[in-house]
C-alpha positions in Angstrom: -3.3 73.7 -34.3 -1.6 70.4 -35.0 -3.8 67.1 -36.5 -3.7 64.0 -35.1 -5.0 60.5 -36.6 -6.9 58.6 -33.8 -7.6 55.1 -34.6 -10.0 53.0 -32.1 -11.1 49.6 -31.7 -14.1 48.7 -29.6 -14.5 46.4 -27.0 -17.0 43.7 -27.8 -19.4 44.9 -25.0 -18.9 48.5 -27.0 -20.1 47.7 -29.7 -23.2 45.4 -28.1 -24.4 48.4 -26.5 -24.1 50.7 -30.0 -26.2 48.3 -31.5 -29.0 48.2 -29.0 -28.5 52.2 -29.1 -27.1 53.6 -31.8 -25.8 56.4 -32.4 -22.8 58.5 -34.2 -20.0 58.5 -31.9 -17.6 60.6 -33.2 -20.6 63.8 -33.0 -21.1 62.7 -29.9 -17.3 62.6 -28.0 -16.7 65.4 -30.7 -18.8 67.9 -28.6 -17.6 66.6 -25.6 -13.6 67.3 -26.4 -14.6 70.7 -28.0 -16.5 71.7 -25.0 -13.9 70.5 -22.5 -10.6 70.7 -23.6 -10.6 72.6 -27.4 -9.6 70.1 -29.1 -11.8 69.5 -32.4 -12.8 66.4 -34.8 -12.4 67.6 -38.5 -13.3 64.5 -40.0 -13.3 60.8 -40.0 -15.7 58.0 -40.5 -16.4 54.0 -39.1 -14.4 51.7 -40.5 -14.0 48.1 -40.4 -10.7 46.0 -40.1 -8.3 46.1 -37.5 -9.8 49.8 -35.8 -13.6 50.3 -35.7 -13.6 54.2 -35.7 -10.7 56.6 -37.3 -10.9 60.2 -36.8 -8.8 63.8 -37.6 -8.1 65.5 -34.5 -6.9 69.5 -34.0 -5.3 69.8 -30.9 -2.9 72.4 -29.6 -0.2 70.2 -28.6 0.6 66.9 -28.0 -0.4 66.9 -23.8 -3.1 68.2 -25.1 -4.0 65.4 -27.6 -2.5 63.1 -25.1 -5.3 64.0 -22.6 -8.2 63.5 -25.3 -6.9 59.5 -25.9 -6.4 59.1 -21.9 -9.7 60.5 -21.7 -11.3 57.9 -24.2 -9.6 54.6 -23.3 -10.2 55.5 -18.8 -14.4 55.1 -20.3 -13.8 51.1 -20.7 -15.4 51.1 -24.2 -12.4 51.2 -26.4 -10.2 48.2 -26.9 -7.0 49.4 -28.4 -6.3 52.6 -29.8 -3.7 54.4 -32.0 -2.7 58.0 -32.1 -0.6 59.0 -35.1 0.9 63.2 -35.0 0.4 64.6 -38.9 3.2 67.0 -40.3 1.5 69.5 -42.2 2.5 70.3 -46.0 5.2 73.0 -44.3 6.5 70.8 -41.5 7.0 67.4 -44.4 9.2 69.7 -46.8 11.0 71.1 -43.7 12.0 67.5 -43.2 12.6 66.2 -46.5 15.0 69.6 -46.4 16.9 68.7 -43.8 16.8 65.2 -44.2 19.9 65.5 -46.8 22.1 66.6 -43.4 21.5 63.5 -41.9 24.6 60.9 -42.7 23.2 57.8 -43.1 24.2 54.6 -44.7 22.3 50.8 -44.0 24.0 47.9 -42.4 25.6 46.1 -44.7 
């Protein structure tokens, strides 16, 4: 499975309705993905700043992750969102490896 980072922002009418009814999001859109599509929250928490909500997603594949954020923003409660692919340990030193192929040099 790869892991995604899925950062949200909520709209302002969001968040007027979580306050009049809260409740823990990311449990609740957790077992929704699981139970429809596989993919599974491993962790993440609320945050405050420039995204609201910032979660670890396992996904099979990117559509597949894809489909989870396409999902969330079509419900109208999320203002912006941003979904970031992790490499894991293997896939970083797989790149740092063949990083020393690329030629490169800056504009000077």
């Amino acid at each position: 499975m790869t892991q995604y980072l899925y950062q949200a922002a909520y709209t302002p009418e969001s968040l007027a309705t979580q306050i009049k009814n809260p409740s823990d999001r990311i449990a609740a859109v957790g077992a929704m993905i699981e139970h429809s599509i596989g993919a599974k929250i491993t962790g993440g928490g609320f945050a405050f700043g420039e995204y609201d909500i910032a979660v670890i997603v396992e996904a099979s594949d990117d559509t597949e992750m894809a489909a989870v954020a396409i999902a969330i923003a079509s419900g109208g409660a999320i203002r912006s969102s941003k979904t970031t692919r992790l490499l894991s340990g293997d896939e970083w030193i797989a790149a740092l490896e063949k990083s020393s192929s690329v030629s490169y040099s800056p504009a000077s």
